[in-house]
BAMAR-847934 format. One line per 5 residues: number of its first residue (from 1); their letters; for each residue x, y, z of C-alpha. Coordinates in pm, 1 decimal. Layout:
N
NUM) a) X:Y:Z | ...
END
This chain:
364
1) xxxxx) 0.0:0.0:0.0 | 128.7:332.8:-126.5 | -11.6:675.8:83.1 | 124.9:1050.8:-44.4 | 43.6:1268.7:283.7
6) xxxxx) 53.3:1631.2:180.5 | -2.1:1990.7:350.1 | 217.6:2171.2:668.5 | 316.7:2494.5:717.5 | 221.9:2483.7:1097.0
11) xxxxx) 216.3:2252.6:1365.1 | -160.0:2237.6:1329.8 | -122.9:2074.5:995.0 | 203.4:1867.9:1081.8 | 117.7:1673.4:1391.7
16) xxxxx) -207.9:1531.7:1217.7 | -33.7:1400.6:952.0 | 239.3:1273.8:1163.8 | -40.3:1084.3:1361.9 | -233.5:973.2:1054.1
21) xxxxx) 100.4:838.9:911.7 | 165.9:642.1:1248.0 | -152.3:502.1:1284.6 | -113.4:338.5:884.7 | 207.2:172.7:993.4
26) xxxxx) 84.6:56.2:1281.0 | -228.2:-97.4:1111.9 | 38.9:-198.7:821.6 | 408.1:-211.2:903.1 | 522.8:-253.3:496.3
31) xxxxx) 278.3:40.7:392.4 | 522.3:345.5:200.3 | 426.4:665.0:305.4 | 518.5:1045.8:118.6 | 484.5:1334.2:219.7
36) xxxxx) 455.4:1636.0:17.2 | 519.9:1999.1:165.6 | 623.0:2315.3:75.7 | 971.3:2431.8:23.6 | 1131.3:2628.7:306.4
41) xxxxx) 810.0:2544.4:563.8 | 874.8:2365.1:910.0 | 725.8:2015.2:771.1 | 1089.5:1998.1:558.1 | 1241.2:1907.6:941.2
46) xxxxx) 952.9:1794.6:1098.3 | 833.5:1524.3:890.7 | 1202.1:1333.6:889.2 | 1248.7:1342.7:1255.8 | 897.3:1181.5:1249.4
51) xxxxx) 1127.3:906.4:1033.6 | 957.7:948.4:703.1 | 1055.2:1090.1:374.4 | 921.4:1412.1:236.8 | 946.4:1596.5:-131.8
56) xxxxx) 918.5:1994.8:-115.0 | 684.7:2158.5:-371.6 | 807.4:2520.6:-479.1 | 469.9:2661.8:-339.7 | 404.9:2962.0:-157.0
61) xxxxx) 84.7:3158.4:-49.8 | -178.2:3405.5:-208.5 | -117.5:3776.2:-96.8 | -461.1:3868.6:-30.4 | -414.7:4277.6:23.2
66) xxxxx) -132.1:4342.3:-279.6 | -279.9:4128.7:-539.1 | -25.3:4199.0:-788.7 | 212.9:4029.0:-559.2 | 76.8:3708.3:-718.3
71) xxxxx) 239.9:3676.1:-1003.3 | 534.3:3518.2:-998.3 | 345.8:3309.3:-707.9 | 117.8:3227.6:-1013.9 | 445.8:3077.3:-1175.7
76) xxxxx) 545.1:2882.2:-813.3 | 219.5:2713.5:-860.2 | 238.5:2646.2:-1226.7 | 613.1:2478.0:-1134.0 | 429.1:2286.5:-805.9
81) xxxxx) 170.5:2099.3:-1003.6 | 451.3:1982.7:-1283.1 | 655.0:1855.6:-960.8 | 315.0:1723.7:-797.2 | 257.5:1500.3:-1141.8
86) xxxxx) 614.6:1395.8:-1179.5 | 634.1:1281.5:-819.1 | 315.7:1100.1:-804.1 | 344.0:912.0:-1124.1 | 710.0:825.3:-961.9
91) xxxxx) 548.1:701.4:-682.0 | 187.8:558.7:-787.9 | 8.1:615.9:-439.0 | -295.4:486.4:-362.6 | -465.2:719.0:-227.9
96) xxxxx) -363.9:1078.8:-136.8 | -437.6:1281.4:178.8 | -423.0:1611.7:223.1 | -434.5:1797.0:564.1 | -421.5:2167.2:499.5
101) xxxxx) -161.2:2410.2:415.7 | 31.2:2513.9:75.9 | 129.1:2188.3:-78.3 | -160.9:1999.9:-7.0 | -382.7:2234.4:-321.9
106) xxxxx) -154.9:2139.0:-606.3 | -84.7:1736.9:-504.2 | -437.1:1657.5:-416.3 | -554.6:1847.5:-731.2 | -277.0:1643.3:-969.1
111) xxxxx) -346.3:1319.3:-756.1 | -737.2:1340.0:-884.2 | -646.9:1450.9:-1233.9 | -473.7:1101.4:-1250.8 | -796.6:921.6:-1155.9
116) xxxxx) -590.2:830.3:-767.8 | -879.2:834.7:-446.1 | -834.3:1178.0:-260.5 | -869.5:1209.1:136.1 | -917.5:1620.4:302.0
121) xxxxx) -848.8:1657.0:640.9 | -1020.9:1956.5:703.6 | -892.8:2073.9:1050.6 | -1140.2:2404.0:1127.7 | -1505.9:2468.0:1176.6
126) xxxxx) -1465.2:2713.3:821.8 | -1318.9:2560.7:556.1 | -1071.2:2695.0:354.3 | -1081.1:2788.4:-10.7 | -861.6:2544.3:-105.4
131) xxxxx) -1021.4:2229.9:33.7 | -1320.6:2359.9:-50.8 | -1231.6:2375.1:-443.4 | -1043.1:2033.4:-388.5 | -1382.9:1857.4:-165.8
136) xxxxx) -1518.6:1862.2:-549.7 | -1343.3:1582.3:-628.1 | -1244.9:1455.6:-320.2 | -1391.7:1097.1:-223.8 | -1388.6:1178.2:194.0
141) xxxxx) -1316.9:1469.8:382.7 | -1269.5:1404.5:748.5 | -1389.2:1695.6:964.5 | -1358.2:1821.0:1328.3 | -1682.3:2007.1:1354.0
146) xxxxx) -2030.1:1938.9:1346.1 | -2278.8:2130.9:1056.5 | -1983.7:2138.2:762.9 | -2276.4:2077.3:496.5 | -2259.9:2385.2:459.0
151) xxxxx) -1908.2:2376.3:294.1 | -1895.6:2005.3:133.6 | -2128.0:1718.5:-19.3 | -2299.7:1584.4:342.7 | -2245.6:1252.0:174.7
156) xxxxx) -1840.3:1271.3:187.3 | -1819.9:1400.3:533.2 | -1706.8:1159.5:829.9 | -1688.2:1355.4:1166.3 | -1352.4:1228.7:1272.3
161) xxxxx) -1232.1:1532.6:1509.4 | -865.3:1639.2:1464.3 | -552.4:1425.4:1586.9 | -376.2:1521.5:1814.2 | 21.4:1522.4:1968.4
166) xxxxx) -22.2:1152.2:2088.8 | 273.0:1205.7:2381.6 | 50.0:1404.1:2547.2 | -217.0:1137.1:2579.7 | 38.8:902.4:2698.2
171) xxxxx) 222.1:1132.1:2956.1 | 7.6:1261.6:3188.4 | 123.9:1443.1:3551.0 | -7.2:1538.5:3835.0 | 7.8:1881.0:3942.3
176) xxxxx) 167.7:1862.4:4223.7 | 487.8:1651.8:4061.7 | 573.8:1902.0:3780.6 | 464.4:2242.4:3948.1 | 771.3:2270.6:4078.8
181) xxxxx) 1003.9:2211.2:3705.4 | 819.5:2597.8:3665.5 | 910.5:2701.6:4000.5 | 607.5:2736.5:4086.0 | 392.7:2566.1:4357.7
186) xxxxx) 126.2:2338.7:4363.6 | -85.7:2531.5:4609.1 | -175.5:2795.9:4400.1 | -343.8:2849.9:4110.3 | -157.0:2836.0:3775.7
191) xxxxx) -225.5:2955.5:3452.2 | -56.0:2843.8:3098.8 | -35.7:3132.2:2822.1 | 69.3:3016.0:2482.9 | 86.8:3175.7:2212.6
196) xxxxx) 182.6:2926.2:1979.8 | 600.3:2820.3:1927.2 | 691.1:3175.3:1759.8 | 454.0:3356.9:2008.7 | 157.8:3618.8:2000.8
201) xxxxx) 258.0:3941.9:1974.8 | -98.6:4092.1:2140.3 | -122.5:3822.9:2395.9 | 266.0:3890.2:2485.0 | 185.7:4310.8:2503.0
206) xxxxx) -129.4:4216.4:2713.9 | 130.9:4018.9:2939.5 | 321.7:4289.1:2967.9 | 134.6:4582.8:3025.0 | -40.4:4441.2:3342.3
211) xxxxx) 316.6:4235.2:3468.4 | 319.2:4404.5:3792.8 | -55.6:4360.6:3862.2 | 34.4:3981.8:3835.3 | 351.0:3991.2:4015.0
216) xxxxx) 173.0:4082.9:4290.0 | -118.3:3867.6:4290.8 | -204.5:3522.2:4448.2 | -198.5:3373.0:4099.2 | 84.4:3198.4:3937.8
221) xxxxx) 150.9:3226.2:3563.4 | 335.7:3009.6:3339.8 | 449.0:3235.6:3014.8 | 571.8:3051.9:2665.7 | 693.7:3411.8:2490.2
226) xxxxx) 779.2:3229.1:2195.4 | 1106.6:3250.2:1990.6 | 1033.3:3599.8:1842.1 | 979.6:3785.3:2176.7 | 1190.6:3610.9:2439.2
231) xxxxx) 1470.5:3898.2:2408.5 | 1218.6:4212.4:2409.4 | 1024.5:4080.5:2653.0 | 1305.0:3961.6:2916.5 | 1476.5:4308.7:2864.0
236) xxxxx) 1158.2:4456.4:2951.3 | 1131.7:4281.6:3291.8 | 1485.7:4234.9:3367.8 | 1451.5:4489.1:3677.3 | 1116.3:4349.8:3825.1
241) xxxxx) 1187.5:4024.8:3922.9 | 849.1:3803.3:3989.8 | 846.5:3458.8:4207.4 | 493.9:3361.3:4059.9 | 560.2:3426.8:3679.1
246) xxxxx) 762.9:3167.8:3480.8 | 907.5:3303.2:3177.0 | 1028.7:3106.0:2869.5 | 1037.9:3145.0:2460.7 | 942.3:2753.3:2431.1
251) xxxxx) 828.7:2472.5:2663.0 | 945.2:2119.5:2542.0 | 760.2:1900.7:2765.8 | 389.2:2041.0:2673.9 | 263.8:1749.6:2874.4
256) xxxxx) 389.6:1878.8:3240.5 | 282.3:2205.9:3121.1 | -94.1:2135.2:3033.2 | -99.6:1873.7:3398.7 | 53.0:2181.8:3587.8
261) xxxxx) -226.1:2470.2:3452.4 | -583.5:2534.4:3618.6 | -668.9:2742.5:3310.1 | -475.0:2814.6:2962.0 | -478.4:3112.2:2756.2
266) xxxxx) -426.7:3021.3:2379.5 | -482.1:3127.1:2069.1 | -765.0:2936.6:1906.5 | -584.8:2687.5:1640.3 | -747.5:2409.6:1578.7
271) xxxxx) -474.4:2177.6:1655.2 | -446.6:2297.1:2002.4 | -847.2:2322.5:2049.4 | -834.9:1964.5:1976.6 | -558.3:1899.2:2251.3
276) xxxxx) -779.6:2088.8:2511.1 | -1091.4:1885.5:2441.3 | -904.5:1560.6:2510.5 | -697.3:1658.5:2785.7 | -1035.8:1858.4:2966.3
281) xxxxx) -844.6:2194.1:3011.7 | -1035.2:2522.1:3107.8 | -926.8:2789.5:2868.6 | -937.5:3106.0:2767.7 | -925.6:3145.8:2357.6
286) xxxxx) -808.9:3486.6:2196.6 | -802.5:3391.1:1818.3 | -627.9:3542.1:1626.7 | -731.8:3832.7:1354.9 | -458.6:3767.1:1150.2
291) xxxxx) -571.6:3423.5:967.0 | -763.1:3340.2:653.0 | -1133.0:3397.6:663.4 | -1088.7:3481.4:1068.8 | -1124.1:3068.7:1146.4
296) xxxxx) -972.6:3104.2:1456.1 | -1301.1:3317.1:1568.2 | -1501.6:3032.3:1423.7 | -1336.2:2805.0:1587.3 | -1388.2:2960.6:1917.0
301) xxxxx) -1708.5:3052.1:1891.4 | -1785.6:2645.2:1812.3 | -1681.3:2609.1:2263.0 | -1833.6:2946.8:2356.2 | -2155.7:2841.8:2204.8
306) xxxxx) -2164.6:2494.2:2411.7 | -2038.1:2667.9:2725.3 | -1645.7:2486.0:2665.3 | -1488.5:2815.7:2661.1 | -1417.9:3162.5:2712.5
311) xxxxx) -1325.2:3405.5:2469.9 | -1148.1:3749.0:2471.9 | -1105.0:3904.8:2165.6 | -770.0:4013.0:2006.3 | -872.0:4368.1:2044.0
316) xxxxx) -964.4:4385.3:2398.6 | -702.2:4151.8:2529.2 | -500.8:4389.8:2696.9 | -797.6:4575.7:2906.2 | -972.4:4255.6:2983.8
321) xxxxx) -760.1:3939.8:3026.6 | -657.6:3961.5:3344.8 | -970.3:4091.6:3460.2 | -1128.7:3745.8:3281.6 | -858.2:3533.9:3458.6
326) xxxxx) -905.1:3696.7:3786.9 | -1285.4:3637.0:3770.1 | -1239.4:3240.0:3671.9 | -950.8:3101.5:3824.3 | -1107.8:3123.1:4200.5
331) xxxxx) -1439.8:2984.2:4086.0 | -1435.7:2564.9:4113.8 | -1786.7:2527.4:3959.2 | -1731.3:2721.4:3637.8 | -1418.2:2573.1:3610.1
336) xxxxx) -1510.1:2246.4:3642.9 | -1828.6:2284.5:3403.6 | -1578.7:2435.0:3138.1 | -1379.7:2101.2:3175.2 | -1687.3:1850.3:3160.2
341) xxxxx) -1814.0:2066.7:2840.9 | -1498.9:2070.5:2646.5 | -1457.7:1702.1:2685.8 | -1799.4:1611.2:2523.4 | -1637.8:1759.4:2208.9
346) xxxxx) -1320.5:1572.9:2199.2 | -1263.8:1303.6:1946.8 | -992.2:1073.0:2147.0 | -970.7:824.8:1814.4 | -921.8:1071.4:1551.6
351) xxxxx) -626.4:927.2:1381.3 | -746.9:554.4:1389.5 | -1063.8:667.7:1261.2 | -891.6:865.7:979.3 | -642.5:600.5:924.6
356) xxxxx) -923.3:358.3:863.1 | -1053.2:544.8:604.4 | -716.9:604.6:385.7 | -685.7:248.8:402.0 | -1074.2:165.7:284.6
361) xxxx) -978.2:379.8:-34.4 | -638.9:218.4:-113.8 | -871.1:-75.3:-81.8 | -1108.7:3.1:-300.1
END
């Protein structure tokens, strides 16, 4: 059995099709997997430390404010489906999957051209434009949200949820072990910001700007500035030291992290909204504005309306998150009713299920 695996661009993309990947060699040891990403993007590293091999397409994104941008991107796509064909007539796949991001558009379009069964992974609760050109021909699209009839065919659609990171299934802590690696303590309330592994600029400012009202507070806070802000950010408190607010740029073991936290702030990616659902963790979502078609929003709004969530939006973050965290963290009952909502949406067998169906089509 022959699978092509395409998409990436961000962890979000990458860790599903890392999992879906896993879960066909475990189901069939002498399966050959591909994957196909985009030149330059994280899945280049990411997908050989994961032990399989990849092919980089010479595919970049739309500018959607300078349109004339887009012309030699025009050409970059032109030169990715003339790769896409010459690799998957190489390789003869079975099927193809495709789980979001630049190079998934060009394969998955080539792979149906050539008469090969077609798999989406569509990871938010508003599709993209891409998958939802490429659902046309698709013969399943696996989705995370309920009421996506409204983007694809309602006879292609399996609700399968997203996969997710599966060491943090299979690692879990208790709080009062791992409290401590943060040097914090286990007595006290601790929150988790994240803003993703490069960082969010607003949620970092918001940080900032009320640092000495948390400093002082009976909360403790665990910060992830990520790589682009570390430097700023620790020049900007290297004066006011704080005993209750761990600062780093990236947190390798996410697993202690998420046992250790009584509420997270994140952004709303639907990666990590998936990792929250099946871990039951209280959170606090401030999408971002900065994505296509504001699915981060939609995203969050899919917990807010079923009670799994609180949201604070990008433009008030700095005037109200605190104040938000402040009101929550002391209050048992509304957290606990966050966790027991979140986990009615979480999909703990997404990559099986998935998995199952790649391997029904490279049946068929």
């Amino acid at each position: 059995m022959k699978i092509i695996i395409s998409g990436g661009c961000t962890g979000g993309h990458i860790f599903p099709a890392i999992s879906i990947a896993n879960q066909i060699k475990e189901k069939y040891p002498e399966s050959s997997i591909l994957f196909i990403g985009a030149e330059g993007r994280m899945e280049m590293q990411r997908v050989p430390n994961a032990g399989y091999e990849i092919i980089g397409l010479p595919i970049t994104g739309f500018n959607r404010q300078k349109l004339w941008k887009n012309i030699p991107i025009a050409f970059k796509l032109i030169r990715s489906l003339i790769k896409a064909r010459k690799v998957i007539k190489k390789f003869k796949p079975d099927v193809a999957v495709g789980v979001g991001g630049f190079a998934s558009g060009p394969t998955l379009k080539v792979a149906s051209r050539l008469g090969i069964p077609t798999l989406i992974q569509e990871q938010n609760s508003y599709a993209g434009v891409t998958n939802k050109l490429l659902a046309k021909k698709a013969d399943k699209i696996c989705v995370a949200y309920q009421g996506m009839e409204r983007f694809f065919p309602a006879e292609k659609i399996i609700l399968t949820g997203n996969p997710v990171r599966q060491e943090l299934l299979q690692h879990t802590y208790e709080k009062e072990d791992v409290a401590s690696d943060f040097k914090l303590v286990s007595d006290k309330p601790i929150v988790l910001i994240l803003g993703g592994s490069l960082g969010a600029q607003s949620i970092n400012n918001a940080i900032l700007a009320n640092y000495d009202r948390m400093s002082s507070s009976n909360i403790q806070y665990i910060w992830q500035t990520g790589a682009l802000y570390i430097d700023r950010i620790k020049e900007a408190i290297k004066n006011r030291p704080s005993s209750n607010i761990f600062v780093t740029d990236f947190i390798s073991d996410m697993s202690k992290a998420y046992s250790t936290a009584d509420i997270i702030i994140s952004r709303a990616g639907a990666g990590s909204i998936s990792e929250f659902c099946l871990l039951q963790k209280a959170v606090i979502l401030v999408p971002s504005p900065n994505v296509a078609e504001d699915h981060q929003t939609k995203n969050a709004m899919a917990l807010v309306n079923k009670s799994a969530a609180i949201l604070v939006e990008d433009k008030h973050v700095q005037e109200q998150l605190i104040d938000v965290v402040e009101e929550n963290i002391f209050n048992t009952e509304r957290l606990n009713q966050l966790k027991l909502n979140i986990k009615e949406l979480g999909f703990p067998n997404s990559a099986e299920t998935i998995a199952n169906e790649v391997i029904k089509l490279a049946n068929k």
